[in-house]
C-alpha positions in Angstrom: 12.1 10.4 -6.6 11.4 6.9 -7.9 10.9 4.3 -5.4 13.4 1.4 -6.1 12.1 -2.0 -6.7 11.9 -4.3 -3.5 14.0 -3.5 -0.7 17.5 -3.8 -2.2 19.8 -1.2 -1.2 19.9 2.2 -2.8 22.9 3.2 -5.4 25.8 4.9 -4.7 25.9 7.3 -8.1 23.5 10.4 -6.4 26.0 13.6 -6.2 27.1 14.9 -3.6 24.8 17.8 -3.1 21.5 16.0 -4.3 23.0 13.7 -1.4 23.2 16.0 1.4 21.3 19.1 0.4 17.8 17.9 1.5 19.0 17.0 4.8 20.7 20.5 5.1 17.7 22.1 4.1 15.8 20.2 6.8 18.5 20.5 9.6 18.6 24.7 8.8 14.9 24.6 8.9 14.8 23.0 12.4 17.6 25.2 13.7 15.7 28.2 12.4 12.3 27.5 14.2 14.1 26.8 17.1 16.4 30.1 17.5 12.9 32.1 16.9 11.1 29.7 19.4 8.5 28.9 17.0 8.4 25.5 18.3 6.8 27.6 21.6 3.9 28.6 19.8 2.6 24.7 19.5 1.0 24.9 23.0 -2.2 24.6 23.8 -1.9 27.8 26.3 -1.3 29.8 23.2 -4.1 28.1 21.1 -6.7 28.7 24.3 -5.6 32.2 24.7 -6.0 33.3 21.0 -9.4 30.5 20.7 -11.9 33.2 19.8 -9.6 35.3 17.4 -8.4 31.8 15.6 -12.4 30.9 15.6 -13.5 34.1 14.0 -10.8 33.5 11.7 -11.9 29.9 10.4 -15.9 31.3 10.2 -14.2 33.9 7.9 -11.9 32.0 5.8 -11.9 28.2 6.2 -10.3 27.4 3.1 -7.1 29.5 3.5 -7.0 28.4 7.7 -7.4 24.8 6.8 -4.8 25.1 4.2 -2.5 26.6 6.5 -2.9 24.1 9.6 -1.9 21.4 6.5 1.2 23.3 5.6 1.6 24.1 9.2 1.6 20.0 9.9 3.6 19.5 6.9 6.3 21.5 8.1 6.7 20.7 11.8 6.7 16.9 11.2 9.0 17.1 8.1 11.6 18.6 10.6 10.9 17.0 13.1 9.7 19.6 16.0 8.1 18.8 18.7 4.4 19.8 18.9 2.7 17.6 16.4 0.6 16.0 19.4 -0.9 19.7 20.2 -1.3 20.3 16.6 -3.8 17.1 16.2 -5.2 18.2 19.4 -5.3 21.7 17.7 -7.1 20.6 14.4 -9.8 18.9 16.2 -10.3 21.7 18.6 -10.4 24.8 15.9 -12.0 22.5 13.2 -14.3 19.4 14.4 -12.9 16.1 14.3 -15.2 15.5 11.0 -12.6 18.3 9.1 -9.2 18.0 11.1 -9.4 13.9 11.1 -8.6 13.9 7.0 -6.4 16.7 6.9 -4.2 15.6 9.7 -3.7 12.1 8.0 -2.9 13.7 5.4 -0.5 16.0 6.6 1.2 14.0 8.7 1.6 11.4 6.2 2.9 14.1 3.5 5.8 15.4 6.2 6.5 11.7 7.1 7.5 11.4 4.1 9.4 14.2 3.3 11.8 13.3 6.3 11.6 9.9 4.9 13.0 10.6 1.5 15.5 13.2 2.4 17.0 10.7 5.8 17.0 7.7 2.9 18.2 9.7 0.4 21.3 11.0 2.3 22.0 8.3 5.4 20.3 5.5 3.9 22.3 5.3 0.8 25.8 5.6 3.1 24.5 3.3 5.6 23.3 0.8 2.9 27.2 1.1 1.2 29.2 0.1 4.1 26.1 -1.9 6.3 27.9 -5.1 7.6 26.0 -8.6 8.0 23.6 -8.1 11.1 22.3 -4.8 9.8 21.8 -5.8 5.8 19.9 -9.1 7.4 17.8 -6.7 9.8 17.1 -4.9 6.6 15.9 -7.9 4.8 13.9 -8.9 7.6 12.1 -6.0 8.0 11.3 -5.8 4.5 9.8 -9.5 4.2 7.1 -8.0 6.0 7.5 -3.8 5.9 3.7 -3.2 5.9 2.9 -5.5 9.2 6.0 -3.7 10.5 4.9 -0.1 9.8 1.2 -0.8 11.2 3.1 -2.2 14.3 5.2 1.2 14.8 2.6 3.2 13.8 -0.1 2.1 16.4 1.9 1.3 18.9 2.9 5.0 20.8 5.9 4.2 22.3 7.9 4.7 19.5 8.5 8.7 18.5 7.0 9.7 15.1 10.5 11.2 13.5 12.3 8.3 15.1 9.6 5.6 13.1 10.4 8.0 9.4 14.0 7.7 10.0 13.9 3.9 11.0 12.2 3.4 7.7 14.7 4.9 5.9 17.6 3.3 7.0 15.8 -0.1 7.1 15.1 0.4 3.6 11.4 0.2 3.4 9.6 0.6 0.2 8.6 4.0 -0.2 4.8 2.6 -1.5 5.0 0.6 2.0 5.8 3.5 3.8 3.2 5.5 2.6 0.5 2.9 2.8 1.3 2.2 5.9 2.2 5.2 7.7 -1.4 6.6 6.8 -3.1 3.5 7.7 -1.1 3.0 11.0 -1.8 6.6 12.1 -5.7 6.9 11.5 -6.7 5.5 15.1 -4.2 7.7 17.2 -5.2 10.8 15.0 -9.0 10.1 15.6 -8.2 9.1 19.2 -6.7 13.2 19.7 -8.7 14.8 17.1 -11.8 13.7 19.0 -9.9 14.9 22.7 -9.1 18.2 20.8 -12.8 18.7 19.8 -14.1 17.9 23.2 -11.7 20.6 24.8 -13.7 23.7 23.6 -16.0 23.8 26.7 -12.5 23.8 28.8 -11.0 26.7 26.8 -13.7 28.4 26.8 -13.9 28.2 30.6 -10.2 28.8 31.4 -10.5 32.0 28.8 -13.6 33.1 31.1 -11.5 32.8 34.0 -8.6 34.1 33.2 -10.1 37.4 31.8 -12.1 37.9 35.0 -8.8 37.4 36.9 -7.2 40.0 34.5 -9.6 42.7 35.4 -9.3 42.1 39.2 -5.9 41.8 39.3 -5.9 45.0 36.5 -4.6 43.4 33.6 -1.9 41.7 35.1 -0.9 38.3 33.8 1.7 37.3 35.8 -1.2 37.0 39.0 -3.6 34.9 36.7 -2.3 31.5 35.6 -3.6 30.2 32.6 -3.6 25.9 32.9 -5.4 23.7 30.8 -4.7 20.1 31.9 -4.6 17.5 29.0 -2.9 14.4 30.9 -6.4 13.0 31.5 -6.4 12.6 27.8 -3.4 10.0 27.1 -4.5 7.3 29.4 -3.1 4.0 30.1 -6.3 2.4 28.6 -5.9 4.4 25.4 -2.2 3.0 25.4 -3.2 -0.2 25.5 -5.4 0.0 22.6 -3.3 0.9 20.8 -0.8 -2.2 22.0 -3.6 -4.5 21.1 -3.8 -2.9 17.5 -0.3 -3.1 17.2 0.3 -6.9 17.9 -3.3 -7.6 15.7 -0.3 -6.0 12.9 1.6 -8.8 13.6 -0.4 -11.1 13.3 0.2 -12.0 9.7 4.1 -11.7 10.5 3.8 -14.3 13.0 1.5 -16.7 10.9 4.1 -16.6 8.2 7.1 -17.4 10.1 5.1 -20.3 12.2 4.1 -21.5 8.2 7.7 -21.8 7.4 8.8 -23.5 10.5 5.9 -26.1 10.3 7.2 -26.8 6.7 10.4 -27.2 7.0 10.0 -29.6 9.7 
């Protein structure tokens, strides 16, 4: 798909089905994974409990089990499932930070945009046709300054990943802007929990230890031995706001501009 020039609102001449057949795709995708409860598997309890087979499988084959974790990322953000959090945590975890920090970013950043193209492709070009006043002037100034913007909701984590692609979309962001800065704007957050990830490999290894000596006492089983691995020591409040801070050095450009302006036109 060719990016349009600027942000001036996408055309109305796309066919129907080139219109709305992405977002079907995408919406039967979603509904799919969740009816098989694939979306279950993106837990931490699952990766822990399947650590050394996963492991042996890497030392094996790292080639074909990085590729899939990509294609894996790809796919869960592109649809927007829940569980991309675990997966970064995941990638550091099964690979080393050194490995899963560059593949992540670049996962994420590929299924950003998918979701980005398919939700501008289909609602963005409807909401563009029949957006009244306020909303085409929140488009325009967005788009004054779409990269400071997209650092800002990027590094900032109070704002859901899918709900950021979709925002993009209907805001009319460049698609070069998007791209540039979603993979920019997510590099210290995927660091941040590729790093956690890594670090967790003593606690699985623990919790695996005692969880199969509580299997053989209890005689295999499972429903007497809880298996817990507690990662809410890992998103603290000083984490969140560093990532504040780099959010509002993102606007620091946006501000300067705008206090430029009003000193000249006084």
């Amino acid at each position: 798909m060719n990016e349009r020039p600027g942000c001036a609102p996408p055309g109305s001449t796309s066919g129907f089905v080139r219109r709305w057949l992405p977002l079907a795709a995408v919406l039967a995708i979603a509904g799919v994974a969740f009816a098989m409860g694939w979306h279950r598997i993106l837990s931490l309890k699952i990766i822990g409990m399947n650590y050394e087979a996963l492991q042996a499988l890497i030392e094996s084959h790292l080639a074909v089990a990085l590729a899939i974790y990509v294609l894996a990322y790809i796919g869960v953000v592109a649809v927007a499932l829940p569980g991309a959090l675990i997966l970064t945590m995941t990638g550091g975890l099964l690979f080393g930070w050194q490995i899963a920090l560059p593949a992540t970013v670049v996962a994420a950043t590929a299924g950003a945009t998918v979701l980005f193209l398919v939700a501008r492709t289909s609602c963005g070009e409807i909401l563009a046709e029949r957006a009244g006043p306020a909303l085409a002037n929140l488009r325009t100034g967005f788009c004054e300054d779409a990269l400071s913007y997209m650092l800002f909701l990027r590094l900032v984590p109070v704002f859901p990943f899918f709900v950021v692609n979709l925002a993009a979309a209907l805001l009319g962001v460049p698609l070069g802007t998007y791209i540039l800065g979603t993979f920019l704007g997510i590099i210290p957050g995927t660091a941040a929990y590729t790093v956690s990830g890594a670090g967790l490999a003593s606690v699985i290894e623990a919790q695996n230890a005692i969880y199969h000596a509580c299997l053989a006492k209890a005689g295999g089983d499972a429903t007497l031995c809880p298996y817990t691995i507690d990662t809410g020591a890992l998103v603290t409040k000083e984490l969140v706001f560093a990532f504040a801070l780099l959010g509002i050095v993102a606007l620091v450009p946006v501000a300067l501009k705008k206090w430029k302006a009003r000193n000249a036109a006084v």
